[in-house]
VOGU-3710 file (C-alpha; in Angstrom, 3 decimals, decimal comma):
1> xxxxxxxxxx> 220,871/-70,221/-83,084  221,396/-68,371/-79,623  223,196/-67,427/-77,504  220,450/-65,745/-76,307  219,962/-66,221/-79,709  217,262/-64,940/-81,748  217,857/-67,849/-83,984  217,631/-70,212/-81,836  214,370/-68,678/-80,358  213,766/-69,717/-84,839
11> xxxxxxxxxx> 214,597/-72,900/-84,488  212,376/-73,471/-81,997  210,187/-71,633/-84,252  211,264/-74,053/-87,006  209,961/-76,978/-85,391  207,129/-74,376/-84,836  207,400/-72,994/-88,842  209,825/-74,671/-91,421  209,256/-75,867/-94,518  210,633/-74,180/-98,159
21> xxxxxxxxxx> 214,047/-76,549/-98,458  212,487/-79,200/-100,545  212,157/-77,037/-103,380  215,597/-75,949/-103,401  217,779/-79,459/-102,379  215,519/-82,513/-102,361  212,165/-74,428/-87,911  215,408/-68,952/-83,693  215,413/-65,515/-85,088  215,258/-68,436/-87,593
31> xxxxxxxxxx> 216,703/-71,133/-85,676  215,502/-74,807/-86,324  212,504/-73,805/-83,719  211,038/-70,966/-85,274  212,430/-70,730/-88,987  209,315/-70,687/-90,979  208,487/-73,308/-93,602  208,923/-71,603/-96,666  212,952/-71,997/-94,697  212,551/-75,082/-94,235
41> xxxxxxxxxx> 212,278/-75,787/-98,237  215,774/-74,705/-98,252  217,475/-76,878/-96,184  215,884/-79,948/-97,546  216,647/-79,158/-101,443  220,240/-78,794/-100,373  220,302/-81,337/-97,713  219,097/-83,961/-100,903  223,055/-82,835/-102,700  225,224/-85,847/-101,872
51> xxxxxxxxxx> 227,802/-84,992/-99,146  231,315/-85,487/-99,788  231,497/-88,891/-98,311  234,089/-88,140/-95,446  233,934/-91,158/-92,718  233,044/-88,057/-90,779  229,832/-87,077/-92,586  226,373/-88,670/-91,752  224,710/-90,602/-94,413  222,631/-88,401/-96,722
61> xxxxxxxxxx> 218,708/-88,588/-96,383  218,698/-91,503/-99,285  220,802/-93,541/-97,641  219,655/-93,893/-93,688  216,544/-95,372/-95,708  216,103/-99,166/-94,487  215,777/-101,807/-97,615  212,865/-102,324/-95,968  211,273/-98,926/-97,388  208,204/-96,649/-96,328
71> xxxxxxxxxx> 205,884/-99,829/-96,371  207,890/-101,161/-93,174  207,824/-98,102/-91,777  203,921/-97,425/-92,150  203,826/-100,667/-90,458  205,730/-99,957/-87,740  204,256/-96,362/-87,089  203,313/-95,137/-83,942  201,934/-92,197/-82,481  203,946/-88,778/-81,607
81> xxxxxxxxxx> 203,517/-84,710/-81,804  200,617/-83,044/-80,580  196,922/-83,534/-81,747  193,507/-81,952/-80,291  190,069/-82,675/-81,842  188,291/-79,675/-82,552  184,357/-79,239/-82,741  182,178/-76,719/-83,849  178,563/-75,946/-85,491  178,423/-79,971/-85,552
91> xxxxxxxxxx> 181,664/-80,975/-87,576  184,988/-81,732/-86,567  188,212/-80,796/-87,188  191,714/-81,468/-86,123  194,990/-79,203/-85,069  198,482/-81,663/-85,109  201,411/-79,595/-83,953  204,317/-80,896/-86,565  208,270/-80,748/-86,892  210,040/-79,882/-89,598
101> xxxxxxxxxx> 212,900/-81,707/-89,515  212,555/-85,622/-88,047  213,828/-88,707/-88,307  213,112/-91,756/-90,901  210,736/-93,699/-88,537  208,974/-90,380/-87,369  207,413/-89,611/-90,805  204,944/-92,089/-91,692  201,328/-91,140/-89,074  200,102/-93,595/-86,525
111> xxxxxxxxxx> 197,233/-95,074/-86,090  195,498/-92,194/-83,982  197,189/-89,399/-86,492  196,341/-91,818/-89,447  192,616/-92,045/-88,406  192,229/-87,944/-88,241  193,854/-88,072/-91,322  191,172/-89,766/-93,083  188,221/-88,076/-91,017  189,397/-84,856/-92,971
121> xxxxxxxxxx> 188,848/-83,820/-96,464  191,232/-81,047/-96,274  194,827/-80,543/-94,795  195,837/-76,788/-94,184  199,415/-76,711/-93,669  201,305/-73,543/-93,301  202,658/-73,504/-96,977  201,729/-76,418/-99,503  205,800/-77,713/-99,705  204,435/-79,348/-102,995
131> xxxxxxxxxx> 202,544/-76,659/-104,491  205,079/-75,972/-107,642  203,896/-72,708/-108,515  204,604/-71,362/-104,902  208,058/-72,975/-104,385  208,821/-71,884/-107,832  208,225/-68,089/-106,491  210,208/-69,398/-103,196  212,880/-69,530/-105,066  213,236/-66,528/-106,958
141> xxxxxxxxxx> 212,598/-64,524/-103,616  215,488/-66,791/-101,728  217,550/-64,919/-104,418  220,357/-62,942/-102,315  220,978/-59,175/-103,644  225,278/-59,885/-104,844  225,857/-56,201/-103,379  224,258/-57,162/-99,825  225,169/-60,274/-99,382  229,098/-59,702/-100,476
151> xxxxxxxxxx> 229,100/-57,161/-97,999  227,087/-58,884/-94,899  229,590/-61,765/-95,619  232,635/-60,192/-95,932  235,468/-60,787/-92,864  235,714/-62,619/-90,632  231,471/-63,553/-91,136  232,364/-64,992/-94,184  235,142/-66,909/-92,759  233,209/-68,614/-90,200
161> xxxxxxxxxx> 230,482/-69,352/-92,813  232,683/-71,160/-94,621  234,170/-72,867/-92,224  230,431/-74,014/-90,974  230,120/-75,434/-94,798  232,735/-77,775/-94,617  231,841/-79,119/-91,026  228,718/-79,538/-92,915  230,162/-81,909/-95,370  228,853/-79,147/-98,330
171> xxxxxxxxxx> 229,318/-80,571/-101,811  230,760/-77,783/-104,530  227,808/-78,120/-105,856  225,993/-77,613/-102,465  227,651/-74,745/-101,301  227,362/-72,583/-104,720  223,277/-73,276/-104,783  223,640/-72,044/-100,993  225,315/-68,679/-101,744  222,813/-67,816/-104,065
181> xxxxxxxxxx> 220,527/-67,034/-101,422  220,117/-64,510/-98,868  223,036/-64,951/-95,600  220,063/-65,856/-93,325  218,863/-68,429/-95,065  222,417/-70,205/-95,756  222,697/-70,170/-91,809  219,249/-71,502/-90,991  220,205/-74,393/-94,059  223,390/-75,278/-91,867
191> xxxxxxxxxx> 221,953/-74,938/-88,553  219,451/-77,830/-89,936  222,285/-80,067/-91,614  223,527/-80,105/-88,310  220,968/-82,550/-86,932  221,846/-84,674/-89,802  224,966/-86,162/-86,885  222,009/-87,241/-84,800  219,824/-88,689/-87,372  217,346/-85,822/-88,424
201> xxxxxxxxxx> 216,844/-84,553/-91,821  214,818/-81,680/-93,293  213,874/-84,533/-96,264  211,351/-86,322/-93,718  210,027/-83,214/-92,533  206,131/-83,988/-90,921  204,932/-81,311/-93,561  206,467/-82,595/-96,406  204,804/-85,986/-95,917  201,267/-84,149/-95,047
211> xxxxxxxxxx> 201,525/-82,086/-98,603  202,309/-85,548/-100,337  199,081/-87,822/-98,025  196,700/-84,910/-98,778  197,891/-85,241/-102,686  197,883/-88,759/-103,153  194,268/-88,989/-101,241  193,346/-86,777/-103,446  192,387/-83,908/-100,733  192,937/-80,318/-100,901
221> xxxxxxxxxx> 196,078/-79,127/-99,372  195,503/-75,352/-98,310  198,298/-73,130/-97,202  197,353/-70,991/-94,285  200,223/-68,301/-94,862  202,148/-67,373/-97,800  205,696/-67,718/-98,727  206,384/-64,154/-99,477  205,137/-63,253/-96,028  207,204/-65,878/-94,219
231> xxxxxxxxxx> 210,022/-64,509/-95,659  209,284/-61,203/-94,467  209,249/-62,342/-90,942  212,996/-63,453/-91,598  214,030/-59,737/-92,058  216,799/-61,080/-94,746  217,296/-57,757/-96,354  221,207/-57,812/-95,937  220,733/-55,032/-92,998  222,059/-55,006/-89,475
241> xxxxxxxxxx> 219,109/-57,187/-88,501  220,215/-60,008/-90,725  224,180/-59,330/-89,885  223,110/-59,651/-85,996  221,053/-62,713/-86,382  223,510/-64,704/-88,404  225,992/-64,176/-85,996  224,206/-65,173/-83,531  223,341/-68,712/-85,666  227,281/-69,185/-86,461
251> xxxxxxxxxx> 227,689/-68,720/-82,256  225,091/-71,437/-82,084  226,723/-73,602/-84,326  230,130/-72,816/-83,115  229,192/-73,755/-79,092  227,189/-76,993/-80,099  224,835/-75,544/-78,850  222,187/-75,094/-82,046  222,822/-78,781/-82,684  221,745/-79,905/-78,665
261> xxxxxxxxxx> 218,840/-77,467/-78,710  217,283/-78,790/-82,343  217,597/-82,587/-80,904  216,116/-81,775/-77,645  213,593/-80,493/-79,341  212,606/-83,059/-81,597  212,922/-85,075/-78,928  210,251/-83,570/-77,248  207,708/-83,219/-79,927  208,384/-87,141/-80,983
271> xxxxxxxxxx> 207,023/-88,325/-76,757  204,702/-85,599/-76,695  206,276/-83,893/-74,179  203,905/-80,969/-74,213  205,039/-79,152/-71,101  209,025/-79,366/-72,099  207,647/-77,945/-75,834  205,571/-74,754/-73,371  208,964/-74,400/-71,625  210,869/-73,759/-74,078
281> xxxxxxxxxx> 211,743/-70,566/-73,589  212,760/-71,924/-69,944  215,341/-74,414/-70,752  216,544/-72,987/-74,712  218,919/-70,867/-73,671  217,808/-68,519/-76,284  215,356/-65,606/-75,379  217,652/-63,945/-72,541  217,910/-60,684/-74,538  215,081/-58,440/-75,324
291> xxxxxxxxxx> 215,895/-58,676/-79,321  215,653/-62,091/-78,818  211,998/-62,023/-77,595  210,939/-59,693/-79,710  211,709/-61,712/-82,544  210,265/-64,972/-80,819  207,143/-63,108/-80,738  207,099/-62,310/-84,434  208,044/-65,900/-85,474  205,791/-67,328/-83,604
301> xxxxxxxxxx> 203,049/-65,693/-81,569  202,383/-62,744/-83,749  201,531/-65,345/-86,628  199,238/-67,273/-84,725  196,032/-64,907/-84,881  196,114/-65,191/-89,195  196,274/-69,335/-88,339  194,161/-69,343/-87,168  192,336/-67,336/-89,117  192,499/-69,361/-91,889
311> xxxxxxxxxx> 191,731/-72,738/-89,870  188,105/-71,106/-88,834  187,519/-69,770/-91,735  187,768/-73,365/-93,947  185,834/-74,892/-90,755  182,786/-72,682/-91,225  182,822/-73,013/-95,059  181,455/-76,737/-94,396  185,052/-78,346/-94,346  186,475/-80,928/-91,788
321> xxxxxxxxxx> 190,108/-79,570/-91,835  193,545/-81,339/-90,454  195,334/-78,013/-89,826  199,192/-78,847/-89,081  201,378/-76,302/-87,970  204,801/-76,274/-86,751  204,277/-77,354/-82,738  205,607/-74,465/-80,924  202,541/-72,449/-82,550  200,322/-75,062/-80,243
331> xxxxxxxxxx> 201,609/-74,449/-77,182  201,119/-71,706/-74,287  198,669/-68,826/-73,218  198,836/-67,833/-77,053  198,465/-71,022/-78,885  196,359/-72,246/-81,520  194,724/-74,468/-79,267  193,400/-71,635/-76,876  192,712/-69,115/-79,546  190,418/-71,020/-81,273
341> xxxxxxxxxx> 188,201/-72,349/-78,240  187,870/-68,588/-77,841  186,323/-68,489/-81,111  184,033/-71,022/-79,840  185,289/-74,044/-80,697  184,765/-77,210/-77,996  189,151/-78,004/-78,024  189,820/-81,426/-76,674  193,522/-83,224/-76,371  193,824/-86,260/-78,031
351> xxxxxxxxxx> 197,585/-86,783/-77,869  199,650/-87,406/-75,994  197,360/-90,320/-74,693  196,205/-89,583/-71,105  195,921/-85,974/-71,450  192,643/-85,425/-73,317  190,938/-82,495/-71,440  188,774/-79,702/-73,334  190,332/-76,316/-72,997  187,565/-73,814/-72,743
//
């Protein structure tokens, strides 16, 4: 994901923007931090394929489940992420900065997250994870061109995404649903097994679990960008851009370094550390090079505008909207927060705890 990498610039943006691996097993240029959602959706369909069982492999997502099960676990839930009440023309509404990729006793809300929850009657999320008909068109545009893709992976590329595979503990059957899809994607899927060593899994994603509340409460679940276009961003055409950014993933993955980046990350989102999340760029190790930046901005602040977008516009049709978006889209001069108290909203922090102050 770096090396000055402009993937790991994505995973930050995956924290910021994951989301489409449910649909296909079960947050750099793409890296963990900034891989969209509709990415996302990848990694956790194939991180649901059992693993080959190795001593050496972590436990798939099924099995770091306690006996105890989710009701423990909603028990047990506390507070973490990023969450600002937002007020305007006399309703309010509610921004929650999410991750993509967590931990078992990270999913279920707590009791502040829990209570915002229920306030709203709609969640906007940046894609709908559950929406069928939308992960069913996921799919078919994940679909790698044979041509491209035989030639992007040929040599020694191909060689070292191999190898990546089997440190990944990649089933057969794992690996061939991976190489149907484009290069890019098949390194931002790997770059997210990674956390797997260090307990995180694409499976208990924060946006997964939102798509499934909102469903089960029976309240709509809008999706404030499309798949299509968050596929776009990823520039997987099988071009130089793609060749350049999945070597720069497989250099990430190679050093360690993608794997320490993703947890530090998480890390930070889980405590609410909102000022090592507005660093980021300070302490990834990621955005050194120009190309890097450049595609930092397009993962993540050139989307924000059209978020927020869509979060206004549901506010002033009369809803009371939970909008959740990956947390690196919450953070900074640019930031969902600050853009929409220039719209005129009244923006006030609610979590972490001690740090509620309106941002005007």
């Amino acid at each position: 994901m770096k090396s000055s990498s402009i993937l790991t610039a994505a995973l930050g943006a995956l924290i910021a923007i994951a989301g489409c691996t449910s649909a296909f097993a079960s947050e750099p240029p793409a890296g963990p931090a900034t891989a969209p959602s509709a990415a996302t959706a990848v990694v956790a369909d194939a991180a649901s394929t059992e693993s080959p069982g190795a001593s050496a492999c972590p436990p798939s997502a099924t099995d770091v489940l306690p006996k105890s099960g989710w009701e423990s676990a909603a028990r047990r839930a506390i507070d973490r992420g990023l969450l600002w009440r937002i007020e305007k023309d006399g309703r309010t509404s509610w921004l929650y900065g999410t991750i993509h990729i967590a931990r078992f006793d990270w999913v279920m809300p707590g009791p502040t997250v829990k209570a915002a929850l229920q306030q709203s009657d709609t969640i906007a999320l940046e894609i709908n994870l559950l929406d069928a008909e939308a992960m069913k068109g996921a799919l078919a545009s994940r679909q790698a061109e044979p041509a491209a893709k035989e030639k992007l992976l040929s040599g020694e590329r191909g060689q070292r995404m191999a190898r990546q595979m089997t440190l990944a503990c990649a089933t057969d059957e794992l690996q061939a649903r991976l190489n149907r899809v484009q290069p890019i994607l098949q390194a931002i899927a790997l770059t997210m097994l990674a956390g797997r060593a260090d307990g995180f899994y694409a499976e208990f994603g924060i946006d997964i679990f939102l798509s499934a509340f909102g469903r089960s409460a029976n309240k709509p679940v809008v999706a404030l960008e499309t798949v299509a276009d968050q596929m776009k961003l990823l520039g997987a055409n099988g071009g130089s851009r793609e060749a350049e950014q999945v070597d720069q993933m497989l250099d990430q993955l190679e050093s360690g370094n993608a794997r320490r980046q993703l947890r530090e990350l998480a890390e930070a989102w889980a405590r609410g550390d909102r000022d090592m999340l507005a660093n980021y760029a300070d302490w990834c190790n990621c955005l050194q090079s120009s190309a890097a930046q450049r595609q930092w901005k397009r993962l993540v602040d050139d989307r924000n505008p059209g978020i927020a977008d869509g979060i206004e516009r549901l506010h002033a049709s009369g809803k009371r909207v939970f909008g959740a978006v990956g947390a690196l889209h919450m953070v900074g001069p640019r930031g969902l927060p600050g853009l929409l108290a220039q719209r005129g909203f009244t923006v006030t922090a609610v979590l972490p705890v001690g740090e509620a102050k309106a941002a005007n």
